[in-house]
C-alpha positions, 0 to 999 in steps of 0.5 A: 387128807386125800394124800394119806387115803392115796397112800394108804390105798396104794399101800393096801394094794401092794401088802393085798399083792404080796400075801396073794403070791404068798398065799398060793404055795400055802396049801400045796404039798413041798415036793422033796428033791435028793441029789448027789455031785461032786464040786471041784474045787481046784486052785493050783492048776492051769484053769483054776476055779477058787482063788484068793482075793482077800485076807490078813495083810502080810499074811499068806491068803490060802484056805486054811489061814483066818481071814481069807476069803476065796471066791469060787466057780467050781464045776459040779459032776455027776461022778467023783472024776474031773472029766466026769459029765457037768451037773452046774456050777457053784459060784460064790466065795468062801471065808476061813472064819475060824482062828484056828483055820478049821472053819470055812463059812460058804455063801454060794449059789448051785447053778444047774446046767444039767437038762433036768434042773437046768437054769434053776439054782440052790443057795447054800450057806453055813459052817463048814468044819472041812477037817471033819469027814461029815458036815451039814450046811443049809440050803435056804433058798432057790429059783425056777423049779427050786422055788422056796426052796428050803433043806439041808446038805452033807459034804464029805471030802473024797479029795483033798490037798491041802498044800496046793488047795484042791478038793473034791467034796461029795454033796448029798442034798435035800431040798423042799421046794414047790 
């Protein structure tokens, strides 16, 4: 019996902790964050940033073939030009989910290294139809000054190569966080 009180004592204890750091967020206004960068997504070149690591057996692995899956660390920049001023990283991988090649499922993180937002990160995930000019992915977490966060983000292809796999993607990205 003194071993069921203990342990739900101890269990209390740890719910009570949980919801009092939940619970200060709660009544504050979510601040909303707007950027704009460009990622940098380059295969065929002397320091490439996304390669492929798995996919079908017998099977070309390259971004437009179902079933490969790229890890990425892709520079982000402030401009449309490779040389242009780094804003973070994207680190992750992307996965062609669609039979007909059309589709990319992204799982990445946006590591920032510009002085502002320094250290803090974005996860992004969701479909992207990158043969489609526009397309909208979700932000659905973050860290540091991200914290909580939650949002949305459009990609527009401004380059794109396909049979040497480079791209440049413009991101314009809303963020809600505390």
């Amino acid at each position: 019996m003194e071993t069921k009180i203990v342990k739900l004592s101890l269990m209390f204890l740890v719910a009570l902790a949980t919801s009092t750091e939940a619970s200060k967020y709660q009544f504050q206004k979510p601040k909303e964050t707007d950027m704009v960068f460009y990622m940098q997504d380059w295969e065929t070149t002397t320091n490439p940033t996304v390669f492929p690591i798995a996919g079908i057996p017998n099977k070309r692995w390259q971004v437009t073939s179902f079933g490969t899956v790229m890890a990425i660390d892709d520079k982000l920049t402030v401009a449309i030009e490779r040389n242009s001023s780094q804003f973070g990283r994207a680190h992750g991988i992307y996965v062609n989910s669609a039979l007909d090649g059309a589709d990319l499922h992204l799982l990445m993180s946006f590591v920032f290294t510009n002085k502002r937002y320094n250290g803090s990160t974005l996860e992004i995930q969701g479909s992207d139809r990158f043969y489609q000019k526009y397309r909208e992915v979700s932000v659905v977490s973050g860290t540091g000054i991200f914290r909580l966060a939650r949002g949305f983000a459009t990609l527009e292809t401004v380059y794109l190569d396909i049979p040497k796999s480079n791209a440049i993607i413009r991101w314009n990205v809303t963020v809600f966080h505390y």
